[in-house]
mmCIF file as gemmi writes it, N, C-alpha and C atoms, coordinates in Angstrom:
data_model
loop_
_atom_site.group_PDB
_atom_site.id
_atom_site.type_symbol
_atom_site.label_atom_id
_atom_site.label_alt_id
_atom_site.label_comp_id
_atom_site.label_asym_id
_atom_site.label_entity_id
_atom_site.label_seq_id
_atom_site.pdbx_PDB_ins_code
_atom_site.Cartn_x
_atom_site.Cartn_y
_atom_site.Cartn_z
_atom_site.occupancy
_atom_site.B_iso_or_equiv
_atom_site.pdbx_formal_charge
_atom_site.auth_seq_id
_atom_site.auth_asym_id
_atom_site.pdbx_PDB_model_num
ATOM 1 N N . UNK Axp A 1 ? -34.397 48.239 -13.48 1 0 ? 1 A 1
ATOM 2 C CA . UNK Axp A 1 ? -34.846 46.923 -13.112 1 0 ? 1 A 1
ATOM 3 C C . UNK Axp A 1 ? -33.916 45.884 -13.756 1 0 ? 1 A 1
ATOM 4 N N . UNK Axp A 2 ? -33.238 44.929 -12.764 1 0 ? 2 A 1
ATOM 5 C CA . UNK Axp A 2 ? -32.409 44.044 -13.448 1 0 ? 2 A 1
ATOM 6 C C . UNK Axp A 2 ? -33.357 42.35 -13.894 1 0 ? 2 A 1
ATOM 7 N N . UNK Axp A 3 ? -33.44 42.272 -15.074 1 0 ? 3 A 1
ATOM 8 C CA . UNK Axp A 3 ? -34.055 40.64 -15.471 1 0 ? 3 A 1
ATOM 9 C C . UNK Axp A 3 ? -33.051 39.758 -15.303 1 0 ? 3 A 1
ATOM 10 N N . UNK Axp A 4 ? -33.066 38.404 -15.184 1 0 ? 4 A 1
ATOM 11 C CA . UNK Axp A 4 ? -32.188 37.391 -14.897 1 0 ? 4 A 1
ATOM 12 C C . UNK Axp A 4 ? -32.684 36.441 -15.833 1 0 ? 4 A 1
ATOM 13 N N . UNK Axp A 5 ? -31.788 36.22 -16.16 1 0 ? 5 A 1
ATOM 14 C CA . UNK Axp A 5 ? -31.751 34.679 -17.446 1 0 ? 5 A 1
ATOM 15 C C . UNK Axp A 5 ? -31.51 33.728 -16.786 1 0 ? 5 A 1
ATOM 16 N N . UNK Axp A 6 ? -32.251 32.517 -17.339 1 0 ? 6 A 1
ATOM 17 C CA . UNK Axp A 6 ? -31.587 30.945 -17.17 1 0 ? 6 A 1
ATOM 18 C C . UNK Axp A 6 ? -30.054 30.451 -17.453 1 0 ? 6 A 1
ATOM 19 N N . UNK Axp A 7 ? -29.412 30.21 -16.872 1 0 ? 7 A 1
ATOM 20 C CA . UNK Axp A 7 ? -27.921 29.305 -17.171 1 0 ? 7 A 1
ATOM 21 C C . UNK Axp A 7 ? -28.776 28.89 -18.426 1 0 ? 7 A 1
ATOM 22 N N . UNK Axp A 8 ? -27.67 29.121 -19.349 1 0 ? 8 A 1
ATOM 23 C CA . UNK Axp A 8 ? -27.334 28.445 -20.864 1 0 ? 8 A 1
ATOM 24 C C . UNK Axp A 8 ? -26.492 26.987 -20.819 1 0 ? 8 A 1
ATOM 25 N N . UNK Axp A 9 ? -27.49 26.026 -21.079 1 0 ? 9 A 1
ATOM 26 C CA . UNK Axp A 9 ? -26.926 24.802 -21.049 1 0 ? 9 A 1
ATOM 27 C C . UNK Axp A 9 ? -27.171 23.817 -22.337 1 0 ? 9 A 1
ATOM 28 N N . UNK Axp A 10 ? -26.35 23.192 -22.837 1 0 ? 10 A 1
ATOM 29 C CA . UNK Axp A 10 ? -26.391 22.397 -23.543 1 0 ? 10 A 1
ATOM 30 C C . UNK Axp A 10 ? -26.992 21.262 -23.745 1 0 ? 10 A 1
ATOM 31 N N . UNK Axp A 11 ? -27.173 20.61 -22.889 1 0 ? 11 A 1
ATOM 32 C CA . UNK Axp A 11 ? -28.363 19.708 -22.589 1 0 ? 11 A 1
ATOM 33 C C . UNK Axp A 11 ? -29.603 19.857 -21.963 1 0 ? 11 A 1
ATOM 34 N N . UNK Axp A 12 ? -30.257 18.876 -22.708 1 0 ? 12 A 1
ATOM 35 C CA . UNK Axp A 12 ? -31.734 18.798 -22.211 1 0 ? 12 A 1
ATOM 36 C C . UNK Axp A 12 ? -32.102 18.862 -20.816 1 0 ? 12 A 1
ATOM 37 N N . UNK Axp A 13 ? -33.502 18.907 -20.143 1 0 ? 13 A 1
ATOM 38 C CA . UNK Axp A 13 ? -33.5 18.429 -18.906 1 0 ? 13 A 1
ATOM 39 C C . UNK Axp A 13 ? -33.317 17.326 -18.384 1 0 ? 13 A 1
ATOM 40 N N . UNK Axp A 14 ? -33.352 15.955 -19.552 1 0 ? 14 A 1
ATOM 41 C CA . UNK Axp A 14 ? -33.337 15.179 -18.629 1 0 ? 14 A 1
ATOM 42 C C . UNK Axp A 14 ? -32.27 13.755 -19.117 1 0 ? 14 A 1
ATOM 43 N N . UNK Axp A 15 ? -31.534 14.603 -19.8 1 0 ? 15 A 1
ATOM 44 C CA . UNK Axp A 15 ? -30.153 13.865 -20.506 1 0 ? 15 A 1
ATOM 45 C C . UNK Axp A 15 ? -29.096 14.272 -19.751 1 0 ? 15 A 1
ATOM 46 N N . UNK Axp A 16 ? -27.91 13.169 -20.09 1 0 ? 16 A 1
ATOM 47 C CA . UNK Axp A 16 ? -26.847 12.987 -18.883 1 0 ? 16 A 1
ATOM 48 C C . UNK Axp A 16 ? -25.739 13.229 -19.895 1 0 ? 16 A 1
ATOM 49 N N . UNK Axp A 17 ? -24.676 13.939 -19.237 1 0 ? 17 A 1
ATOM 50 C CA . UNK Axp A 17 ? -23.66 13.763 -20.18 1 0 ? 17 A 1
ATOM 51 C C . UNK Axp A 17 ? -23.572 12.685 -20.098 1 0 ? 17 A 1
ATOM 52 N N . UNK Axp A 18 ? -22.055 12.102 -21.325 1 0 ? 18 A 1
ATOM 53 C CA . UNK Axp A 18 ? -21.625 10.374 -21.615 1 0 ? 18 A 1
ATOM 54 C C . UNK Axp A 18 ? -20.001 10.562 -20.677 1 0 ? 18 A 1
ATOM 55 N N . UNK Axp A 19 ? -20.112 9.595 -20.103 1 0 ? 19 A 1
ATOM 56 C CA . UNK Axp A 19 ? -18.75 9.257 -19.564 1 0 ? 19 A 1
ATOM 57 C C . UNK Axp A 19 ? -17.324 9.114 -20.423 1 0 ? 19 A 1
ATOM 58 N N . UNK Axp A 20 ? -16.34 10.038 -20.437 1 0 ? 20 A 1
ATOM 59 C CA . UNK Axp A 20 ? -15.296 9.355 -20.688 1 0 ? 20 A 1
ATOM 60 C C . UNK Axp A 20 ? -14.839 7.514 -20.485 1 0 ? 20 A 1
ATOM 61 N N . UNK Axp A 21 ? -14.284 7.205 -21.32 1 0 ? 21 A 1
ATOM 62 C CA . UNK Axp A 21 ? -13.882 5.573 -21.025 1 0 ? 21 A 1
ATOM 63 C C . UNK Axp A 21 ? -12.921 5.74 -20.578 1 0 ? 21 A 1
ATOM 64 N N . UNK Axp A 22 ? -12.247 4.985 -19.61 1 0 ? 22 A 1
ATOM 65 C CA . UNK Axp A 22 ? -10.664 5.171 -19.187 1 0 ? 22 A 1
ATOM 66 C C . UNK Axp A 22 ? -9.869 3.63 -19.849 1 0 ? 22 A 1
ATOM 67 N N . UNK Axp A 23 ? -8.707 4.397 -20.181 1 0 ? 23 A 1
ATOM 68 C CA . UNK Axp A 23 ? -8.036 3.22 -21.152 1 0 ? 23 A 1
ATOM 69 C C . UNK Axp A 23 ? -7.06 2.488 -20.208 1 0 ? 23 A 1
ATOM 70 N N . UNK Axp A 24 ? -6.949 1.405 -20.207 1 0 ? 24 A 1
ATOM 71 C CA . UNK Axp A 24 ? -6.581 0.16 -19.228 1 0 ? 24 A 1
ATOM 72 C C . UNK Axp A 24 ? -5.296 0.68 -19.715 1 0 ? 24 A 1
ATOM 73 N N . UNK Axp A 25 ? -3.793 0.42 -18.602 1 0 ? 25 A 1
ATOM 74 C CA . UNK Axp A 25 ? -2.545 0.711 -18.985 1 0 ? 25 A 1
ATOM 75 C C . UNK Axp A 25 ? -2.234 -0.911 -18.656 1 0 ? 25 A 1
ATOM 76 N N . UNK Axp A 26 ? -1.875 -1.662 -19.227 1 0 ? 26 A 1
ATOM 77 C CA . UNK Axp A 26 ? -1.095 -3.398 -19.022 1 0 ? 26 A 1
ATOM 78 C C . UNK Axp A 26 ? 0.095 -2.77 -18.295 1 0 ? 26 A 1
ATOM 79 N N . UNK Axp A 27 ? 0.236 -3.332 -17.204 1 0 ? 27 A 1
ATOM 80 C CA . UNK Axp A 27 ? 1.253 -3.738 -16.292 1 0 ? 27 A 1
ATOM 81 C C . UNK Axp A 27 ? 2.991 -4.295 -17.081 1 0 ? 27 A 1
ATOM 82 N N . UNK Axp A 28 ? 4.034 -3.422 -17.108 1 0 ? 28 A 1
ATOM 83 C CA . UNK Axp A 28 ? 4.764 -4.424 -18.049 1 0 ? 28 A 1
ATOM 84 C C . UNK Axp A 28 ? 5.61 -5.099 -17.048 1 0 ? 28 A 1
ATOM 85 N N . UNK Axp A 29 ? 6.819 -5.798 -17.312 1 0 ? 29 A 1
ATOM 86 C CA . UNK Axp A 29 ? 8.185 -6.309 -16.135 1 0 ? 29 A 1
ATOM 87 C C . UNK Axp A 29 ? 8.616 -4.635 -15.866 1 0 ? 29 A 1
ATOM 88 N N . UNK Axp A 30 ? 9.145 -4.095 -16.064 1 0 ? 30 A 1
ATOM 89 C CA . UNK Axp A 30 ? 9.75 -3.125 -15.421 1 0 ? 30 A 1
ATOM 90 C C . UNK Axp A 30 ? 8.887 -2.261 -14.944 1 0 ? 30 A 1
ATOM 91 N N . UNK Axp A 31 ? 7.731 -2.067 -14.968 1 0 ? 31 A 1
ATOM 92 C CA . UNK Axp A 31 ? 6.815 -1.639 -14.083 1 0 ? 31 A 1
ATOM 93 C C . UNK Axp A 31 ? 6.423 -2.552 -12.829 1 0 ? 31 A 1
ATOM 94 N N . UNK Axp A 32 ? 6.452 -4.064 -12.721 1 0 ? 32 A 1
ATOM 95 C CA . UNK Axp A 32 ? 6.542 -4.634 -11.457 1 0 ? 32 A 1
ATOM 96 C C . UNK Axp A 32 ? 7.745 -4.641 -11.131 1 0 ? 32 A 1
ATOM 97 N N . UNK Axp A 33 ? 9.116 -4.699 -11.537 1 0 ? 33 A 1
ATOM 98 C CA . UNK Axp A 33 ? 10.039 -4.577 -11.146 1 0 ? 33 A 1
ATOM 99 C C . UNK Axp A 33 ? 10.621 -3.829 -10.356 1 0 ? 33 A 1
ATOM 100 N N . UNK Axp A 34 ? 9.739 -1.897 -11.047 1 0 ? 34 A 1
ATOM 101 C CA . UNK Axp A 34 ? 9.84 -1.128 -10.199 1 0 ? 34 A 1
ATOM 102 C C . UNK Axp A 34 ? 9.026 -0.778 -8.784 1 0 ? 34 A 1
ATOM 103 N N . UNK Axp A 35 ? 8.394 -1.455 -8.849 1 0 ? 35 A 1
ATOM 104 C CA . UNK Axp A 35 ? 6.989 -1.667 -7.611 1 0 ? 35 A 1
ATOM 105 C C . UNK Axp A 35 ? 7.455 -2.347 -7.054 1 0 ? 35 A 1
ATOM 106 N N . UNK Axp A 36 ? 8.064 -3.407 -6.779 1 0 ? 36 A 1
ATOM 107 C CA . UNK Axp A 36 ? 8.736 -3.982 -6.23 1 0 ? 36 A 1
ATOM 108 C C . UNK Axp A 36 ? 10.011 -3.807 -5.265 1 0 ? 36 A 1
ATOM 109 N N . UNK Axp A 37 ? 10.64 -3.09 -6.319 1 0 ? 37 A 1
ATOM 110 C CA . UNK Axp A 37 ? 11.53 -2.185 -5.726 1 0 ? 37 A 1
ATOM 111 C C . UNK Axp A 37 ? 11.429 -0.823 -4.339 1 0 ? 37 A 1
ATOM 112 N N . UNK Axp A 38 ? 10.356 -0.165 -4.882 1 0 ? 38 A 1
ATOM 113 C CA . UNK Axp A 38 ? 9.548 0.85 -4.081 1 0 ? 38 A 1
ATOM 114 C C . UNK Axp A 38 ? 8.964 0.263 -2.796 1 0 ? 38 A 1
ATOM 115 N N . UNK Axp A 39 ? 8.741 -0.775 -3.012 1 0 ? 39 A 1
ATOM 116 C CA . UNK Axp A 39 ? 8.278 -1.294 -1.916 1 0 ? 39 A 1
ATOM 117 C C . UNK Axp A 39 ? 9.013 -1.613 -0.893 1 0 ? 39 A 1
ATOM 118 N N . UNK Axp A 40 ? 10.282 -2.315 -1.714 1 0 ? 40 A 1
ATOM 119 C CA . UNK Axp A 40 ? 10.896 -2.629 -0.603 1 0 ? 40 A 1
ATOM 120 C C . UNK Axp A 40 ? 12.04 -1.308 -0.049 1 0 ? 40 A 1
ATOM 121 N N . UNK Axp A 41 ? 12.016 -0.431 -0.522 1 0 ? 41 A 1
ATOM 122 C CA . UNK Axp A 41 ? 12.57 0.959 -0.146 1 0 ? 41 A 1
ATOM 123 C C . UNK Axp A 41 ? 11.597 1.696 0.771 1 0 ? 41 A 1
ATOM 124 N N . UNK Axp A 42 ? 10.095 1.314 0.866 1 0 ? 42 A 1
ATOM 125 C CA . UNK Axp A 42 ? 9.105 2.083 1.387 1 0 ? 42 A 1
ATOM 126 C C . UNK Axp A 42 ? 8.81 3.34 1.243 1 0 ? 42 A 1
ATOM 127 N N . UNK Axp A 43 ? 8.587 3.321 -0.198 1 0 ? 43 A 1
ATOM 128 C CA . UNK Axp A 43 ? 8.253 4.895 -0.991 1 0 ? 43 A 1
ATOM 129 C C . UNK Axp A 43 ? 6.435 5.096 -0.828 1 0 ? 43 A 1
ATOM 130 N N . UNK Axp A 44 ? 6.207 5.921 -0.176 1 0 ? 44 A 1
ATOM 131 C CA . UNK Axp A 44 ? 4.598 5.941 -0.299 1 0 ? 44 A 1
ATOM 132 C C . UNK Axp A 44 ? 3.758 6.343 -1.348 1 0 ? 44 A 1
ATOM 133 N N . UNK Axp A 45 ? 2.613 5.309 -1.229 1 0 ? 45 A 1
ATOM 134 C CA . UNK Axp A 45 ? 1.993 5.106 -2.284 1 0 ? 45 A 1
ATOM 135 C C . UNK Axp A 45 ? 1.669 6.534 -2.936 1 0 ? 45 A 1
ATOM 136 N N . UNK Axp A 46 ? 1.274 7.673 -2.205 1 0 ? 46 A 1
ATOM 137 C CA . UNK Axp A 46 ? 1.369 8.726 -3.173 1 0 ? 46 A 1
ATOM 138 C C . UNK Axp A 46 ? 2.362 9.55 -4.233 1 0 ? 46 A 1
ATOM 139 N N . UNK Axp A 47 ? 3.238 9.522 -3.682 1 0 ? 47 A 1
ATOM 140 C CA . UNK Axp A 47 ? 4.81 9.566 -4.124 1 0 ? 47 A 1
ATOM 141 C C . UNK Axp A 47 ? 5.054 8.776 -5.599 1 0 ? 47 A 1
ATOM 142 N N . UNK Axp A 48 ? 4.792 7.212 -5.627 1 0 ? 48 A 1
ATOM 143 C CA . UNK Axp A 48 ? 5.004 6.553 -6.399 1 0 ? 48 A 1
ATOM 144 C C . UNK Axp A 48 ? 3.674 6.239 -7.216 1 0 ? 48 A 1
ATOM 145 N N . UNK Axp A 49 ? 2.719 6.636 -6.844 1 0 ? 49 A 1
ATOM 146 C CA . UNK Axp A 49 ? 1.352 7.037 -7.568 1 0 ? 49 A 1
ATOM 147 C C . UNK Axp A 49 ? 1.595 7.814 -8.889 1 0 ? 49 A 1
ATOM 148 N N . UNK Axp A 50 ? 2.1 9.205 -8.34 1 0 ? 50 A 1
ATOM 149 C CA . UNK Axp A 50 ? 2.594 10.135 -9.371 1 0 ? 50 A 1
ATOM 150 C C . UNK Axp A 50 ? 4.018 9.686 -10.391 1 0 ? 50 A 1
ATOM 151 N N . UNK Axp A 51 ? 5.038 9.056 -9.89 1 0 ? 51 A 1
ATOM 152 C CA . UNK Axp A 51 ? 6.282 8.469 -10.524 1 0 ? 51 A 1
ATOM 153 C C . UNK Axp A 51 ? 5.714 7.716 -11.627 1 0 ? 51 A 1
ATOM 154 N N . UNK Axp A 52 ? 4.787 6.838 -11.155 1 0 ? 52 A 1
ATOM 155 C CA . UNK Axp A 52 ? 4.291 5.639 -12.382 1 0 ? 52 A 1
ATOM 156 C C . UNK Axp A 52 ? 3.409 6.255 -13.213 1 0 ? 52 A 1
ATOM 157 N N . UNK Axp A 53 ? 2.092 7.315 -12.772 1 0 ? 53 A 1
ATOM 158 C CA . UNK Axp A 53 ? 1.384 7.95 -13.461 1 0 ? 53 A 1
ATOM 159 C C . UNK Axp A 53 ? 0.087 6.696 -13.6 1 0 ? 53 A 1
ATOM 160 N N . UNK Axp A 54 ? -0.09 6.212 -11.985 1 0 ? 54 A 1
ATOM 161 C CA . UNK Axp A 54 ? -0.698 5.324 -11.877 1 0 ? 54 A 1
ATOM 162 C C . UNK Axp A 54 ? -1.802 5.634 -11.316 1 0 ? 54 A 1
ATOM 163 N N . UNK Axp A 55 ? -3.155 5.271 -10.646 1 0 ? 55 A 1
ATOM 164 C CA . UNK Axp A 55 ? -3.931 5.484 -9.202 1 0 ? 55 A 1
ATOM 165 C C . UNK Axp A 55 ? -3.019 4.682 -8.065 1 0 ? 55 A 1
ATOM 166 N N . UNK Axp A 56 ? -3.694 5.521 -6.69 1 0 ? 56 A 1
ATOM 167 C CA . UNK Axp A 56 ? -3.125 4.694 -6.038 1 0 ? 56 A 1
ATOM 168 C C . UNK Axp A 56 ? -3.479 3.169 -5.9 1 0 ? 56 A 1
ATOM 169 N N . UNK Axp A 57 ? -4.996 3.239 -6.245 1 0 ? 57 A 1
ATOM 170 C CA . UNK Axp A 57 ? -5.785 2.204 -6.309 1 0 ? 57 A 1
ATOM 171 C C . UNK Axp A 57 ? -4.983 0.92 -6.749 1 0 ? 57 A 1
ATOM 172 N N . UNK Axp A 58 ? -4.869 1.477 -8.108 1 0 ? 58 A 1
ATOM 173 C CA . UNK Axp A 58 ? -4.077 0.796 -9.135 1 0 ? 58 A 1
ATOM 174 C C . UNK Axp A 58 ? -3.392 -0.058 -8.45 1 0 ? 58 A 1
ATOM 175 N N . UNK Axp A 59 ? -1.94 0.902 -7.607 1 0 ? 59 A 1
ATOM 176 C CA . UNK Axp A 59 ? -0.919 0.195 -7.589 1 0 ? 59 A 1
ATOM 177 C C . UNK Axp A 59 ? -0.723 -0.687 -6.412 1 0 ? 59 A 1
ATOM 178 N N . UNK Axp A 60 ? -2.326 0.055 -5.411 1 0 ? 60 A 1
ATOM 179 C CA . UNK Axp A 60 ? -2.292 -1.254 -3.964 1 0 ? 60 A 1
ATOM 180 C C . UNK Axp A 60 ? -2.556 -2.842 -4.846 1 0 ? 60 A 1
ATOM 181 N N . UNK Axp A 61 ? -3.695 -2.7 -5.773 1 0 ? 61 A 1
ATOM 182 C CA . UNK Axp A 61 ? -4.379 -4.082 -6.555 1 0 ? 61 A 1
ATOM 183 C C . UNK Axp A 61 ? -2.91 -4.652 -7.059 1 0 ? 61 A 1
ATOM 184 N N . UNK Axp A 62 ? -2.103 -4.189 -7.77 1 0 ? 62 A 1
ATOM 185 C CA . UNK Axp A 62 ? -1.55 -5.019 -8.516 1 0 ? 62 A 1
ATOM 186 C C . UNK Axp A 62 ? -0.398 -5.501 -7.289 1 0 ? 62 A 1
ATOM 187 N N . UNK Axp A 63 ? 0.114 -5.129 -6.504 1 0 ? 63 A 1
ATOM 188 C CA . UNK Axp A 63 ? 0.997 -4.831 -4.808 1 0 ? 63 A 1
ATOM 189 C C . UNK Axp A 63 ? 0.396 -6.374 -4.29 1 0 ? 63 A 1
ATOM 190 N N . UNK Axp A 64 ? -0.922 -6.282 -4.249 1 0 ? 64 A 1
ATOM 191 C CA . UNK Axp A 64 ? -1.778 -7.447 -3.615 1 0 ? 64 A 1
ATOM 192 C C . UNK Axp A 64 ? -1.839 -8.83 -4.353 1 0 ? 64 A 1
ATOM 193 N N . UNK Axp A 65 ? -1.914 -8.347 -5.487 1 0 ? 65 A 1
ATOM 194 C CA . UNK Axp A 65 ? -2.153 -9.69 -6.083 1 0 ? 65 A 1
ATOM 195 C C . UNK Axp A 65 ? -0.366 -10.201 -6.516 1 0 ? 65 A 1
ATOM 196 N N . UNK Axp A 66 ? 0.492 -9.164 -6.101 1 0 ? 66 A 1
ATOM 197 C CA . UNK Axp A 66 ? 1.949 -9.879 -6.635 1 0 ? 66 A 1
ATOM 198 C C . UNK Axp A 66 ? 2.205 -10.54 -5.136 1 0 ? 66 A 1
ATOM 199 N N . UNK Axp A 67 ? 1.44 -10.212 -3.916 1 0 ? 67 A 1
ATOM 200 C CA . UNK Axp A 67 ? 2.164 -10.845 -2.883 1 0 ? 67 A 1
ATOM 201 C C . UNK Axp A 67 ? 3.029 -9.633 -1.848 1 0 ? 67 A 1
ATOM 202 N N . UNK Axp A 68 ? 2.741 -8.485 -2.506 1 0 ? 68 A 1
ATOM 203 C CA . UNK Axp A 68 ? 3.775 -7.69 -1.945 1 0 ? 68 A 1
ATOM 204 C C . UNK Axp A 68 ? 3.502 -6.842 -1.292 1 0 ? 68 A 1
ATOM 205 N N . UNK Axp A 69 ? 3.769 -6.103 -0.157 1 0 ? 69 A 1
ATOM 206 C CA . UNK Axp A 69 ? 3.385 -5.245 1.01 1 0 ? 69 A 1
ATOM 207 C C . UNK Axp A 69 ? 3.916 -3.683 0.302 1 0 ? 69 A 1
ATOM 208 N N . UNK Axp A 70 ? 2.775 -3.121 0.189 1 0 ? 70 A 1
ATOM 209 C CA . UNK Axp A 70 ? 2.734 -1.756 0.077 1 0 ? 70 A 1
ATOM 210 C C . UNK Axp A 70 ? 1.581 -0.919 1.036 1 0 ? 70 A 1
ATOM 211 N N . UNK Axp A 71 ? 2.35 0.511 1.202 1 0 ? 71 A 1
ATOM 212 C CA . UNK Axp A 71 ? 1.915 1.44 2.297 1 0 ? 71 A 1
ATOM 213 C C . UNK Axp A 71 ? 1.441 1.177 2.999 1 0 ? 71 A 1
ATOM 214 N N . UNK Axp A 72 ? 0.141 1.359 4.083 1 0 ? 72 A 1
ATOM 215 C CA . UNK Axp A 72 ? -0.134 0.853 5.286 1 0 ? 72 A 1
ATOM 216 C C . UNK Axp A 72 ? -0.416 -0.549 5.82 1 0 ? 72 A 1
ATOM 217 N N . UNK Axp A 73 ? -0.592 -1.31 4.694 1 0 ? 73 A 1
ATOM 218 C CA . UNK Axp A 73 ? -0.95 -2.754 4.643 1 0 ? 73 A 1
ATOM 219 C C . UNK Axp A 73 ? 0.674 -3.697 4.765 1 0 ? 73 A 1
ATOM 220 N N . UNK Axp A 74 ? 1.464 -3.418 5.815 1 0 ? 74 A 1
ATOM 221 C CA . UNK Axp A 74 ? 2.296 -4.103 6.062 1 0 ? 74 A 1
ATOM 222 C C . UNK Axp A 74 ? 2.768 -5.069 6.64 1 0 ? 74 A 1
């Protein structure tokens, strides 16, 4: 006869793990410089997502608020 156990868990029933915080990276000049650049070469945002070690998110917001046309938003 095989018995079956409960998953072994560390928390309670009705506690949540805690979220990691994510640490803000400041934008420097040669990081818009290079966005800038990319852009106007038309490197896609995933491509240059990974180069900067950015989100893509990231790098449409800061793209938008410099004025500047990146990936499909052209």
């Amino acid at each position: 006869m095989i018995t079956l156990t409960p998953p072994v868990t560390t928390l309670k029933e009705h506690e949540v793990a805690k979220k990691t915080k994510s640490k803000r990276k400041e934008y420097t000049k040669v990081d818009v410089k290079l966005l800038k650049e990319h852009s106007k070469a038309r490197t896609p945002v995933a491509k240059l997502s990974k180069l900067m070690k950015r989100s893509e998110g990231s790098l449409r917001q800061k793209a938008r608020s410099l004025g500047v046309g990146l990936g499909h938003q052209r």
